[in-house]
C-alpha positions as CSV (number, residue, x, y, z in Angstrom):
1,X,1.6,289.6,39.9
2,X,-1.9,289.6,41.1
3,X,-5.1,291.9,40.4
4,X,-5.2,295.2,43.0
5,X,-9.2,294.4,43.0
6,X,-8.0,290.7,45.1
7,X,-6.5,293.4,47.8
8,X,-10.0,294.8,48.6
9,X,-10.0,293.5,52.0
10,X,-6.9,295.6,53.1
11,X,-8.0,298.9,51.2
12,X,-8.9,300.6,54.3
13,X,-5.8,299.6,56.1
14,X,-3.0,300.5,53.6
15,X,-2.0,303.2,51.4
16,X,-1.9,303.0,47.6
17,X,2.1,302.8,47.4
18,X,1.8,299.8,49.6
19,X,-1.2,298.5,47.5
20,X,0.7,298.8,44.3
21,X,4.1,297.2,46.0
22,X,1.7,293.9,47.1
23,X,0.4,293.7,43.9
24,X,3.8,293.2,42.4
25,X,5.5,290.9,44.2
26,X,2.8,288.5,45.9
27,X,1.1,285.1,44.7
28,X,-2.4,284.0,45.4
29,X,-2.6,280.5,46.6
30,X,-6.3,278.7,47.4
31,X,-6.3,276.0,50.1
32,X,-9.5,273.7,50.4
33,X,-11.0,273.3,53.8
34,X,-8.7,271.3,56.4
35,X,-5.7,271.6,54.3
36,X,-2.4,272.6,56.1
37,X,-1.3,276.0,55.1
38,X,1.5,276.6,57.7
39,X,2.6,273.4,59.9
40,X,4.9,272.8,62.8
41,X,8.1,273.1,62.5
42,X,7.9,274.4,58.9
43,X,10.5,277.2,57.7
44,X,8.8,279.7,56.8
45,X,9.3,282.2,53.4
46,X,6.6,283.8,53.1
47,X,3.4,285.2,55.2
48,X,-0.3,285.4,53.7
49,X,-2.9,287.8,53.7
50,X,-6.0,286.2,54.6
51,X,-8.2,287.4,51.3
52,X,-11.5,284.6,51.6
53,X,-12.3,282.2,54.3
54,X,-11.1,281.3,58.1
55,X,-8.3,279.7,59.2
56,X,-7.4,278.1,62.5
57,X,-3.9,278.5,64.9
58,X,-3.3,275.8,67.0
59,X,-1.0,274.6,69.0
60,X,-0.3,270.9,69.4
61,X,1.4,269.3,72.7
62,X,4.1,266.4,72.9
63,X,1.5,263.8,72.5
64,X,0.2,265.2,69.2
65,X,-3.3,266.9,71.0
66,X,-4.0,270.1,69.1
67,X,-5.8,273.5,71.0
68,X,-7.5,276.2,69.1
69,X,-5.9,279.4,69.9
70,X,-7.6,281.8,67.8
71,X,-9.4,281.8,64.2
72,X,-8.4,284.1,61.5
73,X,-11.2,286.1,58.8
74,X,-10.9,288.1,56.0
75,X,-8.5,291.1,56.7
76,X,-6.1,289.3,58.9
77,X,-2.6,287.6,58.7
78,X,-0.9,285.4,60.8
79,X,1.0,287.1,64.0
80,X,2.8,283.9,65.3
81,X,3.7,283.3,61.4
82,X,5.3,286.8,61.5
83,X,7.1,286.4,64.7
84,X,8.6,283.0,62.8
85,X,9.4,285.2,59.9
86,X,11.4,288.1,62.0
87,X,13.3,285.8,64.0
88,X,13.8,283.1,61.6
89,X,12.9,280.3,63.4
90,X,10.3,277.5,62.0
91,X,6.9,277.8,63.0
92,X,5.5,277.1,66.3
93,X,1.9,276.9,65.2
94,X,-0.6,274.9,62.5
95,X,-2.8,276.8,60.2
96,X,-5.3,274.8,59.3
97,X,-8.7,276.2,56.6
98,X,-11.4,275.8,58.6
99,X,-13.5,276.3,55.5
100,X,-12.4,277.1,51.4
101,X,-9.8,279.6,51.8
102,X,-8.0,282.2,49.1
103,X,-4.6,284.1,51.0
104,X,-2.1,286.2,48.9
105,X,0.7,285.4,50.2
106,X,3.6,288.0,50.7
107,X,7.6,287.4,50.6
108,X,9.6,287.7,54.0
109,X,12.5,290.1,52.2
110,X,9.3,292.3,51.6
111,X,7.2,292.0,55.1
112,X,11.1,293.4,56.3
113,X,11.4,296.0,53.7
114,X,7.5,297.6,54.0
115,X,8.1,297.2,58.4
116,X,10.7,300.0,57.8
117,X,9.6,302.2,54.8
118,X,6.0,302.1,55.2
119,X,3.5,303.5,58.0
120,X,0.4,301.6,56.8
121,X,2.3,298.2,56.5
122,X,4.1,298.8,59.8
123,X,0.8,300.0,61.9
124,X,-1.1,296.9,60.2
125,X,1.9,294.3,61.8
126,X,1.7,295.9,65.1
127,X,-1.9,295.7,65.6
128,X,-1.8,292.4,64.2
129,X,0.1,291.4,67.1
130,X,-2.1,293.1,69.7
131,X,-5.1,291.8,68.3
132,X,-3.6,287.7,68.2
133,X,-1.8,288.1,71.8
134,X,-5.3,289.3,72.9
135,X,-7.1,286.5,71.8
136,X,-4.3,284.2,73.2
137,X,-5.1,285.8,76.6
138,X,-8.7,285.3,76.4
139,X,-7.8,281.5,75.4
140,X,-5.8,281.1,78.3
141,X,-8.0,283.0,80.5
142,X,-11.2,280.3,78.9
143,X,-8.8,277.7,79.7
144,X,-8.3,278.6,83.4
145,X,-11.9,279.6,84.3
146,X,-14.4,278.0,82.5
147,X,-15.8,274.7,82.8
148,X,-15.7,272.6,79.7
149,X,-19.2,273.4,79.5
150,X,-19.0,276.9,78.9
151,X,-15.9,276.4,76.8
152,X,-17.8,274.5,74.1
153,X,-21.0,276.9,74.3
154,X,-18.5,279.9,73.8
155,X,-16.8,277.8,70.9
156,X,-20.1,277.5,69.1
157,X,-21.3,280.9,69.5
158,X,-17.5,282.3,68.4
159,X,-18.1,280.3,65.5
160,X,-21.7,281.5,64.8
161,X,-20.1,285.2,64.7
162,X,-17.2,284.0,62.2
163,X,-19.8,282.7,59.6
164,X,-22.5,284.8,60.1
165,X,-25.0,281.9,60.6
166,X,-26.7,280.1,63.5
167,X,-26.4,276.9,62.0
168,X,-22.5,275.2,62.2
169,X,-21.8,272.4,59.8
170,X,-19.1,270.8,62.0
171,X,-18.6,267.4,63.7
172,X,-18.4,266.3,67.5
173,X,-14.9,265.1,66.9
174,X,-13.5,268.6,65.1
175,X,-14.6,270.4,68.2
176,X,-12.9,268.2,69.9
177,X,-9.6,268.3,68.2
178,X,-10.0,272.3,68.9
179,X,-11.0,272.2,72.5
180,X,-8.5,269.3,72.8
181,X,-10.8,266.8,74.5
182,X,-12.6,263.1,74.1
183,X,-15.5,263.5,71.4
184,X,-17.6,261.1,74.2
185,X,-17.7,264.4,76.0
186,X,-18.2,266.6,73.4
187,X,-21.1,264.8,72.3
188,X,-22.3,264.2,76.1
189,X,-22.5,268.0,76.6
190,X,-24.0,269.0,73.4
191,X,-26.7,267.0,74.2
192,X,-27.0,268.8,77.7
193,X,-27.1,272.4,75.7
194,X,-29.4,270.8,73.4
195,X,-32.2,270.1,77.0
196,X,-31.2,273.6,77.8
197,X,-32.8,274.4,74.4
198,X,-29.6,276.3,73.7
199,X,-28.8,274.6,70.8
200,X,-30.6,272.0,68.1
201,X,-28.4,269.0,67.4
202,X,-28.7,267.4,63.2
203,X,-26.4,265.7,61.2
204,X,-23.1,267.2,61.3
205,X,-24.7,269.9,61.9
206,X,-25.7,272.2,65.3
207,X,-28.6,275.2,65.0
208,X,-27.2,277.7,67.8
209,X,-30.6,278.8,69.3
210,X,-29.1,281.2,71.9
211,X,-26.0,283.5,71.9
C-alpha cells in the first residue's frame, strides 16, 4: 500500500474512488537515471504511473540502433506499455530514466478492472493514447522532413522544456543513441549551432541560448 499524498500528480485527473483503489493495490519502485524500467521483449505485469522524473521510449532496429520516440514527465504512463498489457504480448519498446525517476506502478488485472468500472481511469488511458500516437507522428514527421540539423536543435530545445532549464547535462554520444546517429556528427553539428550562437558547448554540458 502506498501514501494517497505520492498520487498528487494524478489528483486532477482521477476521482477519489479511483485514488483510494491505487492506493491499495500499487507499489512504488525508484529507478536511477539510465536504468531499464521496461525492455524489449519483456512480459509485462504491470504498468507505472510516472510520479518524479522523465523517461525515454525507444525503439531499437535489428542491428541494436535505438530512436527516441517520445519522453515521458510527471503525470504520464506508458501508452505502448498499455497496448502490451491489453493484448498480452511482450513489449515492443525500451524505457529508459533519462534522469532519477520515482513511478508507482499499477497491476494489469487492475488497469483491466478500472478501464471498465471507472470514467476517470478510462478517459486517462484514452488520452494517454492520443497524446503518445501524436508524438509518434510528429517523430515520424521530424524524421521525414528535417535535416539532421534541425532534428538535433529541436532535440535540445524539447529537452530544455522537459527540465525547465537552458542548460542540458547530457553527452554528444546520448544524443546520439536518441537521434540514432554517429556521435562524429553529433559533435560536428553542435559545434555549427554553437557559431550560430544558438547554443554554448561545456563539459557534458550544452547552454541552449535560443529556443
Amino acid at each position: 500500500m502506498i501514501s494517497k499524498e505520492l498520487l498528487q500528480p494524478f489528483n486532477y485527473l482521477f476521482d477519489s474512488e479511483l485514488i483510494d483503489s491505487i492506493a491499495n493495490v500499487a507499489f512504488l519502485k525508484t529507478f536511477q537515471k539510465a536504468d531499464i524500467i521496461i525492455d524489449i521483449g519483456q512480459d509485462l505485469n504491470f504498468i507505472p504511473l510516472l510520479i518524479k522524473g522523465n523517461i525515454k521510449v525507444l525503439r531499437e532496429d535489428t542491428h541494436g540502433d535505438e530512436l527516441l520516440l517520445y519522453v515521458l514527465e510527471s503525470g504520464d504512463t506508458c501508452a505502448m506499455s498499455l497496448t502490451c498489457c491489453m493484448t498480452k504480448s511482450s513489449s515492443k519498446i525500451r524505457a529508459v530514466a533519462d534522469e532519477d525517476v520515482t513511478v508507482i506502478m499499477i497491476p494489469i488485472a487492475n488497469m483491466k478492472l478500472w478501464f471498465n468500472s471507472n470514467e476517470s481511469w478510462r478517459n486517462f488511458i484514452l488520452q494517454s493514447y492520443q497524446v503518445r500516437f501524436d508524438e509518434m507522428l510528429e517523430t515520424i514527421d521530424t524524421l521525414a522532413f528535417m535535416k539532421m540539423e534541425e532534428r538535433l536543435f529541436k532535440y535540445l530545445t524539447d529537452h530544455v522544456k522537459l527540465s525547465a532549464s537552458t542548460s542540458l547535462e547530457v553527452t554528444h554520444q546520448e544524443i546520439a543513441e536518441d537521434l540514432n546517429t554517429s556521435r562524429v556528427v553529433i559533435s560536428r553539428l553542435l559545434k555549427q549551432l554553437e557559431r550560430d550562437n544558438k547554443i554554448e558547448l561545456g563539459r557534458n554540458k550544452i547552454i541552449v541560448l535560443d529556443f
